[in-house]
C-alpha positions, 0 to 999 in steps of 0.5 A: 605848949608847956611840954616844948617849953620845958623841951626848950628849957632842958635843951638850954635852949630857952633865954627867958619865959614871960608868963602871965596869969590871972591870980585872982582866978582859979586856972584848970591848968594850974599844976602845968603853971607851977611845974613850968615856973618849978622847972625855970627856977631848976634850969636858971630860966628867967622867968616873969610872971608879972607885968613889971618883971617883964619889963625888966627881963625884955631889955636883958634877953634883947641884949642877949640875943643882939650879942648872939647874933653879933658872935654869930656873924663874926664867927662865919669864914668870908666868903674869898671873891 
């Protein structure tokens, strides 16, 4: 999973990650963690690691993403009837 996320993110095919982890606790994966979060800070990923960044980070990707898809729809030709 982290390998198609960092794919995703070298691609500039990512918007955001949320990313949630326990830091009270020891996580056999902890090297993945960090160099996922090392790899979203060098490619400019918005990324959250905690509940209230991630409410603030959601409302930014839906508007990106609304935005995209509005530019998509008014880049494709009509179709002549």
């Amino acid at each position: 999973m982290a390998t198609q996320v960092g794919t995703q993110m070298v691609l500039q095919d990512l918007g955001g990650i949320i990313f949630f982890t326990d830091p009270l606790t020891a996580h056999p994966h902890a090297e993945d963690i960090a160099t996922l979060l090392r790899m979203a800070d060098m490619n400019n990923v918005m990324h959250a690691t905690n509940p209230i960044t991630a409410v603030a980070l959601v409302p930014v990707l839906r508007a990106v993403a609304e935005g995209s898809a509005a530019r998509s729809h008014k880049e494709r030709p009509s179709s002549a009837i």
